[in-house]
Jmol script that loads the backbone (N, CA, C; Angstrom):
load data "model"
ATOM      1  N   UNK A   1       0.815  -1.186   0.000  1.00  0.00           N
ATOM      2  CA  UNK A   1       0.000   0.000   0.000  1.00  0.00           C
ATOM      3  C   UNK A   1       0.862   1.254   0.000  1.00  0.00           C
ATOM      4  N   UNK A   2       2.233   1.191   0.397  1.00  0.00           N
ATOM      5  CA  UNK A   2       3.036   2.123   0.778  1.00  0.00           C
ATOM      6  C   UNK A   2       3.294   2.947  -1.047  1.00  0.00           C
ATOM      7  N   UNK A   3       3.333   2.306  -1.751  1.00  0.00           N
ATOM      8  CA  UNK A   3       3.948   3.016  -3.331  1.00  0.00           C
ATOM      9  C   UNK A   3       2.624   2.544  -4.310  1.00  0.00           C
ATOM     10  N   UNK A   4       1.645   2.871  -3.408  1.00  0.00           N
ATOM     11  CA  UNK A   4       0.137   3.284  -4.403  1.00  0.00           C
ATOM     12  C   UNK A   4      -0.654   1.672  -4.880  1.00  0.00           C
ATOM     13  N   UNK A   5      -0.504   0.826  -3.898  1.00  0.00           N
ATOM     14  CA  UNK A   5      -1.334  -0.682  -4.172  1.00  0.00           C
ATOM     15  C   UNK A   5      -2.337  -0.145  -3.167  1.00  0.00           C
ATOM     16  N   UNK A   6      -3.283  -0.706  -3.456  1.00  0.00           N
ATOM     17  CA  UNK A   6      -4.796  -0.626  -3.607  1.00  0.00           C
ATOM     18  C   UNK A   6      -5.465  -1.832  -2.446  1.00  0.00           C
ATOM     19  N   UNK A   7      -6.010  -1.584  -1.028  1.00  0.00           N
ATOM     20  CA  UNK A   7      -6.738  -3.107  -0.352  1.00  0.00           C
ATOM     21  C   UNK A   7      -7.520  -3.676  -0.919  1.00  0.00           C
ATOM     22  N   UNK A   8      -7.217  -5.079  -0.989  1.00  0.00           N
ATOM     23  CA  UNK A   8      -8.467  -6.272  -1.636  1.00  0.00           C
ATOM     24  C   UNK A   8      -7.718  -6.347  -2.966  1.00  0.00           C
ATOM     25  N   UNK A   9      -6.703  -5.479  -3.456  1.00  0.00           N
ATOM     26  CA  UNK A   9      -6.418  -5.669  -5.075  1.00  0.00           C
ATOM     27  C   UNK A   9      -5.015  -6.664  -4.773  1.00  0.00           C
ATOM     28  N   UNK A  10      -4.697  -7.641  -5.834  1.00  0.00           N
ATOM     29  CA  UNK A  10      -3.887  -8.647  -5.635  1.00  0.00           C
ATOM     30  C   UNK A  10      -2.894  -8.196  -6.544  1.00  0.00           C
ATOM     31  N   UNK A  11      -1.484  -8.377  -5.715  1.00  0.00           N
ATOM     32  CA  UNK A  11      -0.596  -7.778  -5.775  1.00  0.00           C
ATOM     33  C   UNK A  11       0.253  -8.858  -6.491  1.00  0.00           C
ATOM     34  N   UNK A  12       1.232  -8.848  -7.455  1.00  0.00           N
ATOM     35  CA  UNK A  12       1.834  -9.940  -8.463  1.00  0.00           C
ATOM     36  C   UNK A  12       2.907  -9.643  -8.848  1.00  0.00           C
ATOM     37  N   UNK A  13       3.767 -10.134  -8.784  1.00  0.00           N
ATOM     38  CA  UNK A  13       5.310 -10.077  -9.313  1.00  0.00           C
ATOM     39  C   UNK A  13       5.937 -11.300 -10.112  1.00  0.00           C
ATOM     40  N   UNK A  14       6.286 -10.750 -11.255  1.00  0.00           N
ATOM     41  CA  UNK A  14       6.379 -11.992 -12.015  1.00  0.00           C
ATOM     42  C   UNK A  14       8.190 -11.671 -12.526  1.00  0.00           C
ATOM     43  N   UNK A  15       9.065 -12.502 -12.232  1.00  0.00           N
ATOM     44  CA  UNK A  15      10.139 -12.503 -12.346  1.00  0.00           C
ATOM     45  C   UNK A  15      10.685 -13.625 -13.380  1.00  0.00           C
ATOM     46  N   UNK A  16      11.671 -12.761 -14.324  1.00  0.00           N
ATOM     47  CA  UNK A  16      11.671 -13.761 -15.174  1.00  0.00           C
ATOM     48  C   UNK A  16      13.555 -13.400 -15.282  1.00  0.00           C
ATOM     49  N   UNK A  17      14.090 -14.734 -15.385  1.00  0.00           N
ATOM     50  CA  UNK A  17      15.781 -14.399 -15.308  1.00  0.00           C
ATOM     51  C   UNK A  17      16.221 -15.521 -15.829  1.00  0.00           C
ATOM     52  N   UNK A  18      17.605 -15.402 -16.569  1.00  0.00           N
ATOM     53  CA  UNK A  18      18.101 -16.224 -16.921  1.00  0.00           C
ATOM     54  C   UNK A  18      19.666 -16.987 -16.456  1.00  0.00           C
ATOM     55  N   UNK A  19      19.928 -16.286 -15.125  1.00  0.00           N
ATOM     56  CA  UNK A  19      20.653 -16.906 -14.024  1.00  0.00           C
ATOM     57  C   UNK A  19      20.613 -17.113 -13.206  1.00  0.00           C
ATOM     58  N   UNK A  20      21.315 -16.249 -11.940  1.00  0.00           N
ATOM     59  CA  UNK A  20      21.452 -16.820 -10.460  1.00  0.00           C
ATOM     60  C   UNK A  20      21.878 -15.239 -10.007  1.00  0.00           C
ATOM     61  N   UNK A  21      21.402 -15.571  -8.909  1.00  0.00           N
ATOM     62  CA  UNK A  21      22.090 -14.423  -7.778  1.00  0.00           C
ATOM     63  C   UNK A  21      23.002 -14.261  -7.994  1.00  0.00           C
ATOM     64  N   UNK A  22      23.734 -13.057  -7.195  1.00  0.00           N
ATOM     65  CA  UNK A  22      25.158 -12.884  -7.799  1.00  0.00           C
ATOM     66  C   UNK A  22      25.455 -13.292  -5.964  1.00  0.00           C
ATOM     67  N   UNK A  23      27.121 -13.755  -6.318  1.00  0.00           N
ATOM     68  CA  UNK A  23      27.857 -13.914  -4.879  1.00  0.00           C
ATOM     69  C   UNK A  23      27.058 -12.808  -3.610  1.00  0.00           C
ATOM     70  N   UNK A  24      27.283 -12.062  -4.274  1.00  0.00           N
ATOM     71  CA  UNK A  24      27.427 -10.949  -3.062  1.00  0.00           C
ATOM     72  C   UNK A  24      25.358 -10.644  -2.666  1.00  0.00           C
ATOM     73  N   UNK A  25      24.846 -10.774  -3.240  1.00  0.00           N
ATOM     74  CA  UNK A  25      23.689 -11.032  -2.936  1.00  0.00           C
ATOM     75  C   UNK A  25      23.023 -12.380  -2.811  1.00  0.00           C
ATOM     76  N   UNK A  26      23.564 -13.527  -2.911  1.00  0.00           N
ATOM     77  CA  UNK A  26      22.738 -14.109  -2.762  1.00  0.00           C
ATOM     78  C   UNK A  26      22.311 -14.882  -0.859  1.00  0.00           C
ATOM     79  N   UNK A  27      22.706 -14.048  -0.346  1.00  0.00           N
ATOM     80  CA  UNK A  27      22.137 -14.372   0.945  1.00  0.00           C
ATOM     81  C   UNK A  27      21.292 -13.221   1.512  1.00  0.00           C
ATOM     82  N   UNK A  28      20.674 -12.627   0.594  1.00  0.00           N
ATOM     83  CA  UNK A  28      19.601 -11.709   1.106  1.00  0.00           C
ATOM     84  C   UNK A  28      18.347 -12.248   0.020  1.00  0.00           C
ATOM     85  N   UNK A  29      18.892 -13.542  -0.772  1.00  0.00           N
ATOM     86  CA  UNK A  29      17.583 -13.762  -1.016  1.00  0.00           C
ATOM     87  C   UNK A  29      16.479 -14.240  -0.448  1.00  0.00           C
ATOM     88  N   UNK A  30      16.623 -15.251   0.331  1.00  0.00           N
ATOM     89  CA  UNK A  30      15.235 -15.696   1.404  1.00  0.00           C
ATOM     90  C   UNK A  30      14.679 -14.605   2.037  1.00  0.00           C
ATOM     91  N   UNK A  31      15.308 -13.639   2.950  1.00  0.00           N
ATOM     92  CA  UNK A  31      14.923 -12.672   3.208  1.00  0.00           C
ATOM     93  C   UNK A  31      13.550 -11.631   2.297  1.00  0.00           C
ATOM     94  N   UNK A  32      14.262 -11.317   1.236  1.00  0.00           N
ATOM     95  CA  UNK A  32      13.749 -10.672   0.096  1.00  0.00           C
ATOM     96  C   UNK A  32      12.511 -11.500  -0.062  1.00  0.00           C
ATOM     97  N   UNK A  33      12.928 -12.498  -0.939  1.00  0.00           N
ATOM     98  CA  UNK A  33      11.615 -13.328  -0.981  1.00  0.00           C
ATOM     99  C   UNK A  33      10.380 -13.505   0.043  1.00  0.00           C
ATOM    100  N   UNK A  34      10.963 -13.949   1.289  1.00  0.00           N
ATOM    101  CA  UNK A  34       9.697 -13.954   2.062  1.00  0.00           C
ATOM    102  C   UNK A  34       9.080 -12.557   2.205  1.00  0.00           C
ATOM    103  N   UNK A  35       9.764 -11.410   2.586  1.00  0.00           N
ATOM    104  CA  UNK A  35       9.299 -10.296   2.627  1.00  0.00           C
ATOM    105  C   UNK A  35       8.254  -9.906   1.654  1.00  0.00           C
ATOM    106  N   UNK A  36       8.242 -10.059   0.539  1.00  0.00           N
ATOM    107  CA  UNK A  36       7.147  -9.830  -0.945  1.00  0.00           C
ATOM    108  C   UNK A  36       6.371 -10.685   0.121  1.00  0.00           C
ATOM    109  N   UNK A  37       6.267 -11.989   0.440  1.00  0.00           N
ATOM    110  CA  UNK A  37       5.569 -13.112   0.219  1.00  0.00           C
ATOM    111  C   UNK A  37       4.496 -12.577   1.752  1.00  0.00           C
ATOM    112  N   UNK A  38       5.118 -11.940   3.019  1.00  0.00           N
ATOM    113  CA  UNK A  38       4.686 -11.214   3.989  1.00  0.00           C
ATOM    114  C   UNK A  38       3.911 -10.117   3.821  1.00  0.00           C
ATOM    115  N   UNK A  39       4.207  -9.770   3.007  1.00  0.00           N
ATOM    116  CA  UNK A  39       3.449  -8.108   2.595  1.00  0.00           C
ATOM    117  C   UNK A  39       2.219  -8.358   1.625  1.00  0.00           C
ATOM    118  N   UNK A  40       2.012  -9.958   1.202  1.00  0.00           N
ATOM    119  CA  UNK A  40       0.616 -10.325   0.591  1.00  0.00           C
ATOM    120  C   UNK A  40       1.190 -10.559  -0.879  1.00  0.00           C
ATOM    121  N   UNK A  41       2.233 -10.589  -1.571  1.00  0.00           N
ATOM    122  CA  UNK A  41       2.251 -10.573  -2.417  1.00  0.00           C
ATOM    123  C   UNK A  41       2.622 -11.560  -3.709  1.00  0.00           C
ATOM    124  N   UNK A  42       1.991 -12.252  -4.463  1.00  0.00           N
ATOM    125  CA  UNK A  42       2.104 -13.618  -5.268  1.00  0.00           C
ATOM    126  C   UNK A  42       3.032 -13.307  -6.177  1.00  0.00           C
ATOM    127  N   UNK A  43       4.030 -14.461  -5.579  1.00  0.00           N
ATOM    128  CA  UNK A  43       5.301 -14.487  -6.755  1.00  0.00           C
ATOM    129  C   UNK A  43       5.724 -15.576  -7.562  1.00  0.00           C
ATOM    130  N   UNK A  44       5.617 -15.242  -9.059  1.00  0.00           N
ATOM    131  CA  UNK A  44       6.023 -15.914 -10.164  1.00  0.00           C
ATOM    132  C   UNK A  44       7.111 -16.184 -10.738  1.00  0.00           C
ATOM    133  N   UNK A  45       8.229 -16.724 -10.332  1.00  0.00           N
ATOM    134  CA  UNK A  45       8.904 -16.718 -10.957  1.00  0.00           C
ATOM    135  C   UNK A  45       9.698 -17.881 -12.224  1.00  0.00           C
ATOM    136  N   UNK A  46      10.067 -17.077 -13.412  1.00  0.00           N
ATOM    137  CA  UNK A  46      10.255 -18.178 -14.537  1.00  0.00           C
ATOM    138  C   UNK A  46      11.781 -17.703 -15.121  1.00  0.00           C
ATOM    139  N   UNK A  47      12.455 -18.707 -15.054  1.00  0.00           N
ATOM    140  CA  UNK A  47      13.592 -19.052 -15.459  1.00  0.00           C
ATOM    141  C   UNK A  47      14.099 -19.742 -16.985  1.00  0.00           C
ATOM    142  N   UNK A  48      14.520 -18.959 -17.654  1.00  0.00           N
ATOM    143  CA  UNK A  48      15.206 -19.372 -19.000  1.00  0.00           C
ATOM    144  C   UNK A  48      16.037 -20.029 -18.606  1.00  0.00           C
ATOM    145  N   UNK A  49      16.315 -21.011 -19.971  1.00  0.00           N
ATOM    146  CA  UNK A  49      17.941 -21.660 -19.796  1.00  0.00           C
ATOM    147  C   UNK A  49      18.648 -22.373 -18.314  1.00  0.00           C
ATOM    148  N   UNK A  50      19.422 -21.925 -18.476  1.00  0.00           N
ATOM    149  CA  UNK A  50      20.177 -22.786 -17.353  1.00  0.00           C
ATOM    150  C   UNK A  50      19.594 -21.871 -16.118  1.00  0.00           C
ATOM    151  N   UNK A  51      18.829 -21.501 -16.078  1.00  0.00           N
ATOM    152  CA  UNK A  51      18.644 -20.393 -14.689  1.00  0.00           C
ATOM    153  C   UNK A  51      18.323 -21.441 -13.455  1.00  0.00           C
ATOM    154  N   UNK A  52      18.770 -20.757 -12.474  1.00  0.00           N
ATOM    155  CA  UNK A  52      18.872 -21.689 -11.156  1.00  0.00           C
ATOM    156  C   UNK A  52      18.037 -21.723 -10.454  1.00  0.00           C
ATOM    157  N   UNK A  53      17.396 -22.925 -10.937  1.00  0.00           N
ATOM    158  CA  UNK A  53      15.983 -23.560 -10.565  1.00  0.00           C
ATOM    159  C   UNK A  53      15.985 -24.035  -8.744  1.00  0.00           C
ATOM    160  N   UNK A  54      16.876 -23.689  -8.264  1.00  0.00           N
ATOM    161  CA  UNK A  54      16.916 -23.787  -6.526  1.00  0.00           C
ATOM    162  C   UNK A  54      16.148 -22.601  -6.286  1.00  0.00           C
ATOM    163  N   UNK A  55      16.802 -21.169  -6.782  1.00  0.00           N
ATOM    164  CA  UNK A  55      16.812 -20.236  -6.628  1.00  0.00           C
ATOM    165  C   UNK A  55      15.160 -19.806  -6.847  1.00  0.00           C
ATOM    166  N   UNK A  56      15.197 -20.642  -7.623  1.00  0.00           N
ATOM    167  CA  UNK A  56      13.077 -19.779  -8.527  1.00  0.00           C
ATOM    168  C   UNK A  56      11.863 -20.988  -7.930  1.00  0.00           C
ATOM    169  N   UNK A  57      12.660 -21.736  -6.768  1.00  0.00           N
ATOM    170  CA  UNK A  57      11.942 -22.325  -5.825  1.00  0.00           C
ATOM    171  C   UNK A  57      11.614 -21.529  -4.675  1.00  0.00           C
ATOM    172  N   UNK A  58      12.948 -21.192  -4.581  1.00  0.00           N
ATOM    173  CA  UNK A  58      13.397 -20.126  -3.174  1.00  0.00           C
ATOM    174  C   UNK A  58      12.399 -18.339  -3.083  1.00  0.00           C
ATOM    175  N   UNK A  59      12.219 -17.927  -4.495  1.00  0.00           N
ATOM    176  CA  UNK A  59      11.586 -17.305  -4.792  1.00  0.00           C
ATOM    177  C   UNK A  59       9.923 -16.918  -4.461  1.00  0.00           C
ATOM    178  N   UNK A  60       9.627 -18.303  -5.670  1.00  0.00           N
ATOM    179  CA  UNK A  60       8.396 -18.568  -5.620  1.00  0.00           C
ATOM    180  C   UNK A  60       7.087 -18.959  -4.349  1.00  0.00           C
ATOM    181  N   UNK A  61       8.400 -19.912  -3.447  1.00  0.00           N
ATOM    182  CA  UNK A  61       7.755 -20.416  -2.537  1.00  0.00           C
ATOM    183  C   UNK A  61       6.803 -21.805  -2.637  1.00  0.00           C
ATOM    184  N   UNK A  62       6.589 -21.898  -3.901  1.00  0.00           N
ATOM    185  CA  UNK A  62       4.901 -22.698  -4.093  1.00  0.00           C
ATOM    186  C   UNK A  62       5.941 -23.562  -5.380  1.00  0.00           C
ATOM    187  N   UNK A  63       5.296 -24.810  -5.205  1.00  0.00           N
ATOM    188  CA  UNK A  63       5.836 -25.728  -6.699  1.00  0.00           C
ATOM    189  C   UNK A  63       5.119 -25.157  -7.622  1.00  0.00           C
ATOM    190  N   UNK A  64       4.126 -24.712  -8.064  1.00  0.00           N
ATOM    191  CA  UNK A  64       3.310 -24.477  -8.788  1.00  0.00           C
ATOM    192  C   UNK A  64       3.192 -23.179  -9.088  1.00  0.00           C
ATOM    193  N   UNK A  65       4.411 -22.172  -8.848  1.00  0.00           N
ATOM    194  CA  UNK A  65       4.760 -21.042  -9.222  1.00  0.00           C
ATOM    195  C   UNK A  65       5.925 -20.522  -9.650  1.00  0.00           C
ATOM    196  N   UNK A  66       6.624 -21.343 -10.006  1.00  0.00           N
ATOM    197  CA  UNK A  66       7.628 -21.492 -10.606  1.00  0.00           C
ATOM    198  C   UNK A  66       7.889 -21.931 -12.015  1.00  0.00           C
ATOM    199  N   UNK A  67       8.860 -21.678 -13.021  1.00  0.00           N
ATOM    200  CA  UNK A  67       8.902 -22.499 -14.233  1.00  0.00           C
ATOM    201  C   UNK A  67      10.285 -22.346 -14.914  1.00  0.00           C
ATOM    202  N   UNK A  68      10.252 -23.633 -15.321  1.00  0.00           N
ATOM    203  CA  UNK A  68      11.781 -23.178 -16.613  1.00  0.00           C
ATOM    204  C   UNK A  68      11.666 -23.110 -18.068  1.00  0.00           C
ATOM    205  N   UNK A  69      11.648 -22.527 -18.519  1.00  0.00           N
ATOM    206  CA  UNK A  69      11.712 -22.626 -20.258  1.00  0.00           C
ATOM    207  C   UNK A  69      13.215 -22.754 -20.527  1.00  0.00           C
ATOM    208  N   UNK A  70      13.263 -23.469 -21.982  1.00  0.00           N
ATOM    209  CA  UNK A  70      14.539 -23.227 -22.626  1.00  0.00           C
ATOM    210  C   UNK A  70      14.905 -22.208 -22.943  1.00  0.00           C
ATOM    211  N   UNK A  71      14.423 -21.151 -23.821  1.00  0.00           N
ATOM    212  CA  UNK A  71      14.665 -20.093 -24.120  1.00  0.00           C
ATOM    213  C   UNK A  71      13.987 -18.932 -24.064  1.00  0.00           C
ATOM    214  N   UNK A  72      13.869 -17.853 -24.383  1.00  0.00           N
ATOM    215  CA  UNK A  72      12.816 -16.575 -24.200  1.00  0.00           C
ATOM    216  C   UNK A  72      11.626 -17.008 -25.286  1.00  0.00           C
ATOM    217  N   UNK A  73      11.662 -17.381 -26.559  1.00  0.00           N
ATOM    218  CA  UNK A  73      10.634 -17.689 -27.136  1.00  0.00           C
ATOM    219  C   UNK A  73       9.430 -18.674 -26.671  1.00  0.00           C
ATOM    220  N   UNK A  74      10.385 -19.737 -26.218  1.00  0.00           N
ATOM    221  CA  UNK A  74       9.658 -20.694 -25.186  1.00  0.00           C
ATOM    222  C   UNK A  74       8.199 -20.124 -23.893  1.00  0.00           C
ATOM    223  N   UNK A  75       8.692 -19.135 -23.745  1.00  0.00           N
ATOM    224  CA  UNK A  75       7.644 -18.340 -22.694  1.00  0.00           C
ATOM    225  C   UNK A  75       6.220 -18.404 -23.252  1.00  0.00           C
ATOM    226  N   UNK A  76       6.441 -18.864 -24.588  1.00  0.00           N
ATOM    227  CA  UNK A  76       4.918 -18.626 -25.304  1.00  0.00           C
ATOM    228  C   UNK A  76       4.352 -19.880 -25.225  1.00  0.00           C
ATOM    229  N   UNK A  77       5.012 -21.146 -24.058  1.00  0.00           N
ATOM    230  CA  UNK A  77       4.853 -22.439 -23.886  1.00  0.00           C
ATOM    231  C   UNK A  77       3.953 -21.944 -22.258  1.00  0.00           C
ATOM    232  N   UNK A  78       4.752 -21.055 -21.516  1.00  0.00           N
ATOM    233  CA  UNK A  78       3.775 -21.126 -20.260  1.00  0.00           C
ATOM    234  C   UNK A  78       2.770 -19.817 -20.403  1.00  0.00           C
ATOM    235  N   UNK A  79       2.530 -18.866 -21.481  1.00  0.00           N
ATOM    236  CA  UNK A  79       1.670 -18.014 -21.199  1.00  0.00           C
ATOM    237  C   UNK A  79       0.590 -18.339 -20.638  1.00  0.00           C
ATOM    238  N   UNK A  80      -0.546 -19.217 -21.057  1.00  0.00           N
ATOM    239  CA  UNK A  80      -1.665 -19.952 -20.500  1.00  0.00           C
ATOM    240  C   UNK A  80      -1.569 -19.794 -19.206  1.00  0.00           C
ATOM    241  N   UNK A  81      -0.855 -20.600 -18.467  1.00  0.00           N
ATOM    242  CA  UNK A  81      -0.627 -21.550 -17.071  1.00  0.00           C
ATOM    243  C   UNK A  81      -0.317 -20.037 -16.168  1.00  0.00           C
ATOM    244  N   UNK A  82       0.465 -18.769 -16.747  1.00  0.00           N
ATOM    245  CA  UNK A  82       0.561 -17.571 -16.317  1.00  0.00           C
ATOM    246  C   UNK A  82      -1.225 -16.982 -15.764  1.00  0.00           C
ATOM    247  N   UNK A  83      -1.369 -17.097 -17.070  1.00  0.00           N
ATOM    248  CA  UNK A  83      -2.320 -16.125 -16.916  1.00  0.00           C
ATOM    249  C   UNK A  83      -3.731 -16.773 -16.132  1.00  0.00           C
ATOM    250  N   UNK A  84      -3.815 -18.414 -16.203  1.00  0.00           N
ATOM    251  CA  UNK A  84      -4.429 -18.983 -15.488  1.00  0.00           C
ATOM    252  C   UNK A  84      -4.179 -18.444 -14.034  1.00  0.00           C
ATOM    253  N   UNK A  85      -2.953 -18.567 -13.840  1.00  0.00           N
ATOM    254  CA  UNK A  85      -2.656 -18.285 -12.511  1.00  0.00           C
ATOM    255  C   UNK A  85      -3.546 -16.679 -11.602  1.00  0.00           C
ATOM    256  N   UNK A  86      -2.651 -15.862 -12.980  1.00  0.00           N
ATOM    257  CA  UNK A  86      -3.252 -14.281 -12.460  1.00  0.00           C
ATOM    258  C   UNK A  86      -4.439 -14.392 -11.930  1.00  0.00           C
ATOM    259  N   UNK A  87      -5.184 -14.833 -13.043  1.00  0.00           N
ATOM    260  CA  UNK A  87      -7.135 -14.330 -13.651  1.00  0.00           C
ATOM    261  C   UNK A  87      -7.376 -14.882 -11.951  1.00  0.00           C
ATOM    262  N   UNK A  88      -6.630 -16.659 -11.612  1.00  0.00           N
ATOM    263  CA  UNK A  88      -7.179 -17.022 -10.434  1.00  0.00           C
ATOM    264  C   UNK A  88      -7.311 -16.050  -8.647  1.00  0.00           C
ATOM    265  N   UNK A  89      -6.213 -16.067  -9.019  1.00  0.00           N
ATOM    266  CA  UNK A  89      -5.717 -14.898  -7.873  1.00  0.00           C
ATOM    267  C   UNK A  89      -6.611 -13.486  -7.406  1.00  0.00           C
ATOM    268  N   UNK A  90      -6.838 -12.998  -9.284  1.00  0.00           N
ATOM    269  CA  UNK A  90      -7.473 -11.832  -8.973  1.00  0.00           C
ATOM    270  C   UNK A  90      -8.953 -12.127  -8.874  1.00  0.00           C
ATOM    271  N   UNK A  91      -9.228 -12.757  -9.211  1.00  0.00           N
ATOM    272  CA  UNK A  91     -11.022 -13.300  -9.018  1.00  0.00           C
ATOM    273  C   UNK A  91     -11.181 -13.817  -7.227  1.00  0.00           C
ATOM    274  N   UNK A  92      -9.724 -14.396  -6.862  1.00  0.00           N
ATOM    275  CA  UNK A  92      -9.976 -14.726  -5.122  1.00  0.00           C
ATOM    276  C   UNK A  92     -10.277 -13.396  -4.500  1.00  0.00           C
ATOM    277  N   UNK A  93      -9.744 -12.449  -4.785  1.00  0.00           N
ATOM    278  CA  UNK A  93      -9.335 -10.662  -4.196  1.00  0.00           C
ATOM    279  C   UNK A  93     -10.102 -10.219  -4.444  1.00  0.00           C
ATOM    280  N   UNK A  94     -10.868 -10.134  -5.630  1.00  0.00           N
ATOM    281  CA  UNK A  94     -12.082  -9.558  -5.588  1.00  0.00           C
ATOM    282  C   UNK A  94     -13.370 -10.102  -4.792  1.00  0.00           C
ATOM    283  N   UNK A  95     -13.552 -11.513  -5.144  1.00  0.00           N
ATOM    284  CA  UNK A  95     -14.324 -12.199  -4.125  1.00  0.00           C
ATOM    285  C   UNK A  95     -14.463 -11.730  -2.602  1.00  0.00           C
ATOM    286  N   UNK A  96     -12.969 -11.759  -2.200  1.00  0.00           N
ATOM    287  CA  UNK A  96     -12.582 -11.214  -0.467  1.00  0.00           C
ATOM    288  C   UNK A  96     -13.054  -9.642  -0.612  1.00  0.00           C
ATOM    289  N   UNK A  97     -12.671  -8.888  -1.090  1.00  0.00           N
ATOM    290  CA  UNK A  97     -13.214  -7.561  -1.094  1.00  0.00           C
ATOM    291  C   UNK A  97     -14.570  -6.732  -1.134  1.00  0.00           C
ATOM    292  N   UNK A  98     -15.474  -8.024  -2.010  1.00  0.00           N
ATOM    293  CA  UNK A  98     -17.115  -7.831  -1.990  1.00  0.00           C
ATOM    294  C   UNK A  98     -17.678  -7.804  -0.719  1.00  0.00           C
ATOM    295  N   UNK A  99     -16.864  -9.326   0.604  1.00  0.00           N
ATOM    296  CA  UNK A  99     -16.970  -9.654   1.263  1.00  0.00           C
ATOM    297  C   UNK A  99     -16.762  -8.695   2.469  1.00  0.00           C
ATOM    298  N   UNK A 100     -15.751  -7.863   2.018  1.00  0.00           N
ATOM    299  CA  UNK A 100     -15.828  -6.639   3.021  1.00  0.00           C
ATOM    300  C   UNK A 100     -16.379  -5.547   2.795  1.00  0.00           C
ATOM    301  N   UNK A 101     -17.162  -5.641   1.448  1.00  0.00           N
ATOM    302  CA  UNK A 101     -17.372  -4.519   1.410  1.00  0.00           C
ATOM    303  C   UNK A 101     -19.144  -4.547   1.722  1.00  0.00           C
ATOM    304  N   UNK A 102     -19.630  -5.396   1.721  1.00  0.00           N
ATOM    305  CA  UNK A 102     -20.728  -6.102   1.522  1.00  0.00           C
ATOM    306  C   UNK A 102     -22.011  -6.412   3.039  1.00  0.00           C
TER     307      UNK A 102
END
end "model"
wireframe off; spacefill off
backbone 0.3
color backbone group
């Protein structure tokens, strides 16, 4: 809510990379991650190529929010399963929000 998000509206971050943390950051990733994940917020993350599929576990949080493609074109393999995801999310938030508002 702090940089203009909206209550009841579902908040989404979709991360898409094709490596790894770097040395020097990668021990502020759990941190990072849970923090999004504390503050309400659903994270996607999808990995090209060799990207480090520990890491876009560590991220995601959820098996089922995570993904690897081979390459950037490949992304047009999980668009669906993306947007399944969103539409779901935002139809829960709105649901909860009628509920308070109601």
């Amino acid at each position: 809510l702090e940089y203009g998000g909206r209550p009841f509206v579902t908040k989404i971050l979709l991360l898409i990379t094709d490596g790894a943390t770097t040395k020097e950051d990668r021990g502020k990733l759990q941190a990072s991650s849970q923090g999004l994940k504390d503050d309400g917020v659903i994270v996607l993350a999808v990995g090209v190529g060799k990207a480090n599929t520990d890491e876009l576990a560590l991220i995601a949080g959820q098996s089922d929010r995570w993904f690897l493609v081979e390459n950037y074109t490949s992304l047009e393999q999980i668009h669906e399963i993306i947007t399944q995801i969103v539409c779901n999310q935002s139809n829960a938030a709105r649901e909860r929000s009628e509920e308070h508002t109601s």
